[in-house]
C-alpha positions as CSV (number, residue, x, y, z in Angstrom):
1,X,6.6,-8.3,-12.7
2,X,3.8,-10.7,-12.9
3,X,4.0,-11.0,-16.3
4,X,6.3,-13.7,-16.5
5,X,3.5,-15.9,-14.7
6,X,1.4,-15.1,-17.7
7,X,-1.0,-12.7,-19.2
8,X,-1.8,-9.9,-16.9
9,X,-4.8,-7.7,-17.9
10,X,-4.7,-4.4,-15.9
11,X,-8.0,-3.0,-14.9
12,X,-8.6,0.4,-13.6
13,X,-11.9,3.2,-12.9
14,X,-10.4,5.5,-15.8
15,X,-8.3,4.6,-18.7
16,X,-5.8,7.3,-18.8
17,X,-2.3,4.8,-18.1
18,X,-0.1,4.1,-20.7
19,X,0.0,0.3,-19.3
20,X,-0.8,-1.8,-22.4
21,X,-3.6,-3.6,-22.2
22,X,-5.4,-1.6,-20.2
23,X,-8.9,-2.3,-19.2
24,X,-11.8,0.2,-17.5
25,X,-13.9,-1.1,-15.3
26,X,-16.5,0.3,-12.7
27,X,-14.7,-1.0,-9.8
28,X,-17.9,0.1,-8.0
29,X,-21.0,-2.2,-10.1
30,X,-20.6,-5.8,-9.1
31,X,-22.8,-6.6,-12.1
32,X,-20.2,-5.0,-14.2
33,X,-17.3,-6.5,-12.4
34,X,-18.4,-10.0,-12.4
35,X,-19.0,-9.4,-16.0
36,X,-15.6,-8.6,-16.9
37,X,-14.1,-11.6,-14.2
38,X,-16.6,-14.4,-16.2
39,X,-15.3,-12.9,-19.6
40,X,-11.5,-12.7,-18.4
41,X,-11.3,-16.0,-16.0
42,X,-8.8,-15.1,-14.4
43,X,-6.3,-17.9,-12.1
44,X,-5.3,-14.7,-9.8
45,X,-7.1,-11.9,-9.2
46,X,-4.4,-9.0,-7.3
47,X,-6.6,-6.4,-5.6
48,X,-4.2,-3.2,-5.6
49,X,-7.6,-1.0,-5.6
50,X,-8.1,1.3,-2.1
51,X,-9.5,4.7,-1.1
52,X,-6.6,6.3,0.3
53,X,-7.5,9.4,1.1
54,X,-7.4,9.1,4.5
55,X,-8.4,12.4,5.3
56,X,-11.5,13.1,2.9
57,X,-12.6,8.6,4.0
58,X,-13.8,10.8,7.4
59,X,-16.3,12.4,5.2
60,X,-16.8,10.2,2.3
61,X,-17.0,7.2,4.2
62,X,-19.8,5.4,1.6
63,X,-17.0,5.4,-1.2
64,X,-14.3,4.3,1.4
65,X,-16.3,1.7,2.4
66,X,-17.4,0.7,-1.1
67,X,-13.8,0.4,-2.2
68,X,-11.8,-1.0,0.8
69,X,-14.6,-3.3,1.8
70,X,-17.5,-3.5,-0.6
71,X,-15.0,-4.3,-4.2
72,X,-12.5,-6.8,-2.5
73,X,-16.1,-8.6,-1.2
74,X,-17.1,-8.7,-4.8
75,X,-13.6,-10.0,-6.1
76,X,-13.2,-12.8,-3.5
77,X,-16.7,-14.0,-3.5
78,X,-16.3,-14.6,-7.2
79,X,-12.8,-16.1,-6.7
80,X,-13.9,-18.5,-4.1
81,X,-17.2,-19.5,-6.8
82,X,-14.5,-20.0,-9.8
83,X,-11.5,-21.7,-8.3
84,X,-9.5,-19.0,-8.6
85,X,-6.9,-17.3,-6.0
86,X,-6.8,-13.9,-4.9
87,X,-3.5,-11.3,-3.5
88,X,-5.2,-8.2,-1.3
89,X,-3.5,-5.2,0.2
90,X,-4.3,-3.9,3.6
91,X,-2.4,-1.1,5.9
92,X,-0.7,-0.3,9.3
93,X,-3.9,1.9,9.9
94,X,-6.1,-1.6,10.9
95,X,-3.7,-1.0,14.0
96,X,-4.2,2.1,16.9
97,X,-1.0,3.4,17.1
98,X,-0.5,2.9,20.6
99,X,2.1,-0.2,20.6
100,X,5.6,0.0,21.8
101,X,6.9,-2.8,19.5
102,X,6.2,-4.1,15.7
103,X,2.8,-5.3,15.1
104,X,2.6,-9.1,14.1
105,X,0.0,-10.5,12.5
106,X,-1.5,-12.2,15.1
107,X,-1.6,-8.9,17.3
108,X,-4.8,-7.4,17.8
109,X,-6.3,-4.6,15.5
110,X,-8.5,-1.4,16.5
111,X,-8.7,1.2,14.0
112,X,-9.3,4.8,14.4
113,X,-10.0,6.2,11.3
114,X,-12.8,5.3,8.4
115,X,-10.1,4.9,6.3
116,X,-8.6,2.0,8.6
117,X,-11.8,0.6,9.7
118,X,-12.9,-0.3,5.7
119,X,-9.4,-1.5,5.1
120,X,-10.0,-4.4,8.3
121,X,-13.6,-5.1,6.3
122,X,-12.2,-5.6,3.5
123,X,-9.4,-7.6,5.1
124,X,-12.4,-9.9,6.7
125,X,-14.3,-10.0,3.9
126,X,-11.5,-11.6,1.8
127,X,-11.1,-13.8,4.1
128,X,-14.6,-14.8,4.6
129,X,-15.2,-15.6,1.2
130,X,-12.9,-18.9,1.1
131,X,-11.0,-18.6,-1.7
132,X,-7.2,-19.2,-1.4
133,X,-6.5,-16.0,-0.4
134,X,-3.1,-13.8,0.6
135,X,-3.5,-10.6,2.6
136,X,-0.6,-8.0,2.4
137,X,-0.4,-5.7,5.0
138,X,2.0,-2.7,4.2
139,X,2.8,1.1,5.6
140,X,3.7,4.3,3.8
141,X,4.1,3.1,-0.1
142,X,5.7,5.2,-2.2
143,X,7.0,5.3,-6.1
144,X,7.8,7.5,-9.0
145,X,4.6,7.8,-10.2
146,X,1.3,8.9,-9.2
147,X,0.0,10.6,-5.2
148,X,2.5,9.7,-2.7
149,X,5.0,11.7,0.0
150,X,7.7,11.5,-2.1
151,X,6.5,13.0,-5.0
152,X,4.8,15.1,-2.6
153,X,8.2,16.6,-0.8
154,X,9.5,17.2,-4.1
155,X,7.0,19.7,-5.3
156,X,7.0,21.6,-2.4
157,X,10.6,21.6,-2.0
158,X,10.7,23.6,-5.5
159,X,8.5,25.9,-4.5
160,X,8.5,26.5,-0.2
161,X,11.9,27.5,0.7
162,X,10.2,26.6,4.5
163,X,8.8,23.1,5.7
164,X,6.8,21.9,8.7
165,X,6.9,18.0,8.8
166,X,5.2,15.6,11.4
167,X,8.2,13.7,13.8
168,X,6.1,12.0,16.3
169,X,4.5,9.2,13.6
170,X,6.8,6.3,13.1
171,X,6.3,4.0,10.4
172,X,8.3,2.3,7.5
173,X,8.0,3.9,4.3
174,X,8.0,1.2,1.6
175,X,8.8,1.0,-2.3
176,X,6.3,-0.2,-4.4
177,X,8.5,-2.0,-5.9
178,X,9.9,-4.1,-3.3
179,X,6.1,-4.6,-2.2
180,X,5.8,-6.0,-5.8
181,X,8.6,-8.0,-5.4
182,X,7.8,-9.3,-1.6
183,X,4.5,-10.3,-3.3
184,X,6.0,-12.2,-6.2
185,X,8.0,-14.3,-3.8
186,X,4.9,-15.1,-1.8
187,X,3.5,-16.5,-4.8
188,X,7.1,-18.7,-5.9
189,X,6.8,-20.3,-2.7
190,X,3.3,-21.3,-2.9
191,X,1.8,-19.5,-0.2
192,X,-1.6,-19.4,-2.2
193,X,-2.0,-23.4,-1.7
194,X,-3.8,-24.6,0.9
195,X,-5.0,-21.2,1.7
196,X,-8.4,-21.0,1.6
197,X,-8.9,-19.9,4.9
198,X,-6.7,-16.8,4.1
199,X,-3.4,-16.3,4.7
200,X,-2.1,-12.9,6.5
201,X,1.4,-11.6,5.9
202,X,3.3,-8.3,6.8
203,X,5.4,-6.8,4.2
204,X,7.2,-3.3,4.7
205,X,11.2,-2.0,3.7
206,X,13.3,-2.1,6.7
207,X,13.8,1.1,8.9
208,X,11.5,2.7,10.7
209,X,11.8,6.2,10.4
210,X,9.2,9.7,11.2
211,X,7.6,11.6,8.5
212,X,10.3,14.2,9.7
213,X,13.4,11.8,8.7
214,X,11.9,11.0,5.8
215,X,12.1,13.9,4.4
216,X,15.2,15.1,5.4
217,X,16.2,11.7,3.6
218,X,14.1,12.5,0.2
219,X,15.7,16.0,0.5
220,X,19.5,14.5,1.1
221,X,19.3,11.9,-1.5
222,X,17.6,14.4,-4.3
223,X,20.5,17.2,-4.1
224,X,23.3,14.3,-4.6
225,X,21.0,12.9,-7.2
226,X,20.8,16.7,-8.2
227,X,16.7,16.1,-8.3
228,X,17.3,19.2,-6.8
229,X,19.1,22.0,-6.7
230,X,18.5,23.8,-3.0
231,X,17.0,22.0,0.2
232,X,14.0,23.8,2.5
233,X,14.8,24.7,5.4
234,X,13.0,21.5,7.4
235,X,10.9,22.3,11.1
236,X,10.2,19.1,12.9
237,X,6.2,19.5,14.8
238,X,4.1,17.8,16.7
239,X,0.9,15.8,15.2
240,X,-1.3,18.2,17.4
241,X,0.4,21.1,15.8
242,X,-0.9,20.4,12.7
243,X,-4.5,18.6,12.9
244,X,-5.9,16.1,10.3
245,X,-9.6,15.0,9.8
246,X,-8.8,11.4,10.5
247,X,-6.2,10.2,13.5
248,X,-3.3,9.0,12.8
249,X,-1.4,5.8,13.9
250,X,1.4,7.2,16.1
251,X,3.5,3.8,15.9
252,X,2.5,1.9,13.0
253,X,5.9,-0.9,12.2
254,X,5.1,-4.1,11.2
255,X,6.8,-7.1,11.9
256,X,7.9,-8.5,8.9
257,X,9.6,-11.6,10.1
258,X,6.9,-14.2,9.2
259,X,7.3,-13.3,5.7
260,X,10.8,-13.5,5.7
261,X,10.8,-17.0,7.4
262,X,8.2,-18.6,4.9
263,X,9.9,-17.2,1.3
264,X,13.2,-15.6,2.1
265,X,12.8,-12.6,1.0
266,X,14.3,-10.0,2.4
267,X,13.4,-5.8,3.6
268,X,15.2,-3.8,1.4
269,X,16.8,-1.1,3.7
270,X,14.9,2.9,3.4
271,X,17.7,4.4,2.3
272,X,18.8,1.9,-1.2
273,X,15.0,2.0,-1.6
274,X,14.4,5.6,-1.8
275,X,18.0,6.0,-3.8
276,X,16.6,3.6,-6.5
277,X,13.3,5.2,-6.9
278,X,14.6,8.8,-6.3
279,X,16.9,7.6,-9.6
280,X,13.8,6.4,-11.7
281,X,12.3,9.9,-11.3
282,X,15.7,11.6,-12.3
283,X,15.9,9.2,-15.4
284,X,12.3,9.9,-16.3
285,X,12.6,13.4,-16.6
C-alpha cells in the first residue's frame, strides 16, 4: 500500500519472502543497520519488526529487548540525525489488563510481561529520539499469511475434532490490512508534521470479542466459506485453566476514537474483516 508514496524497499532478518525487492538485514547490528539506512536514505522508515513471542520473551528477554526496544532505538536515532520520519508499532500488552473501559492513549501503562515491557521501551525510545515520529498501538493482528490465531485455529481445526479456547481475555482482533490501511491515512493527513515530539495513536478493528468468540467466528465463517469442511467441538476455559509463561492482559480494548477524529478513518467491524481475509486464504489455496 505504500507503494504509491514511492519506492518501498522491504528489509527483513532472512530473505525467504517472495516480496520483490527484498532486502536482508541484521536487524540486530546497528553498524550494519545504519549502513543499509545511509546507503538507502530513506524519507520514512516503518518499523513493523517485534519479538512476539510472548511466551518464549519470559525467557529470552535479551532478544526481546533487543528487538522491541534496542532496533526501534537504532532506527529513530538515525531518523532524527537525517531528517527523516519514522511509523512504529506497539501493543495492548504496554497496558495491565485490569481496566473496565478502552484504554486511551493518555491512560496510564504498566506491563506485566517481558514481552510488554520491551514493547513500552521501544515505544519511549522512539519517542526520545526526536524525529517526527507516529506510534501505532494495536491488539491481536491477524492475516493470511505467516504465525497468527487465525491461521492457527485453522490447523487445528483439521486435525482436533476437540478445542479448549480462553473466554475471559477481551481484546479486538485486528486485520493487518486495515492496520495498513489506518496507517496510510495517518500519513494522508499529515500526522507526521510537526511531530517530532512523537505522536501516539490507537488503531484496532471494531468489536471486542474473547479468544473464545473468536474462534467460534473463524470456525462459522470458514464452513460457509467452505475453508472447512467439519467444525470442533469448541470448550470455553478459564486463563487459570490453561497457564502461560507470560500473563496476560485480561481486558486489553483500545480506544480508537482519537484516530478516527484526526484522519477519518474508520474500524472495520470483526466480522467483514475476518470474512475478507478468511476469503484471501480460500483464494490462495
Amino acid at each position: 500500500m505504500l507503494s504509491s508514496m514511492g519506492e518501498v524497499i522491504p528489509v527483513d532478518l532472512n530473505a525467504v519472502s517472495d516480496l520483490p525487492g527484498l532486502v536482508q538485514a541484521d536487524l540486530g547490528e546497528a553498524g550494519a543497520l545504519h549502513a543499509l539506512l545511509d546507503q538507502h536514505r530513506p524519507r520514512l522508515i516503518v518499523n513493523a519488526a517485534a519479538y512476539t513471542a510472548v511466551d518464549r520473551a519470559e525467557q529470552d528477554n535479551a532478544t526481546a529487548e533487543l528487538i522491541n526496544a534496542r532496533l526501534p532505538s537504532w532506527l529513530a536515532r538515525w531518523a532524527a540525525s537525517n531528517g527523516t520520519s519514522m511509523i512504529h508499532y506497539s501493543t495492548d500488552y504496554v497496558f495491565n489488563g485490569r481496566g473496565e473501559r478502552p484504554y486511551l492513549e493518555t491512560d496510564a501503562t504498566g506491563p506485566e510481561s517481558i514481552y510488554g515491557s520491551t514493547k513500552l521501551a521501544g515505544e519511549i525510545a522512539v519517542r526520545e529520539a526526536g524525529c517526527p515520529s507516529l506510534t501505532l498501538r494495536t491488539s491481536w493482528v491477524y492475516s493470511s499469511h505467516g504465525h497468527n490465531f487465525v491461521l492457527s485455529m485453522l490447523g487445528l481445526a483439521k486435525t482436533r475434532p476437540e478445542l479448549s479456547i480462553v473466554d475471559d481475555q477481551i481484546g479486538c482482533p485486528t486485520w493487518a490490512k486495515n492496520l495498513a490501511l489506518a496507517t496510510l491515512a495517518c500519513i494522508n493527513r499529515g500526522l507526521l508534521e510537526g511531530a517530532e515530539g512523537g505522536r501516539l495513536l490507537h488503531y484496532c478493528d471494531a468489536g471486542p470479542v474473547s479468544w473464545f468468540e473468536f474462534a467460534e467466528l473463524i470456525f462459522e465463517i470458514s464452513l460457509e466459506l467452505g475453508l472447512l469442511t467439519e467444525k470442533p467441538v469448541v470448550s470455553a476455559i478459564k486463563s487459570s485453566e490453561y497457564p502461560q509463561a507470560a500473563t496476560r492482559p485480561m481486558y486489553s480494548v483500545l480506544d480508537t476514537s482519537a484516530l478516527q477524529s484526526l484522519t477519518g478513518f474508520e474500524p472495520q467491524r470483526l466480522r467483514h474483516a475476518l470474512s475478507a481475509c478468511l476469503e484471501e486464504i480460500l483464494h490462495a489455496k
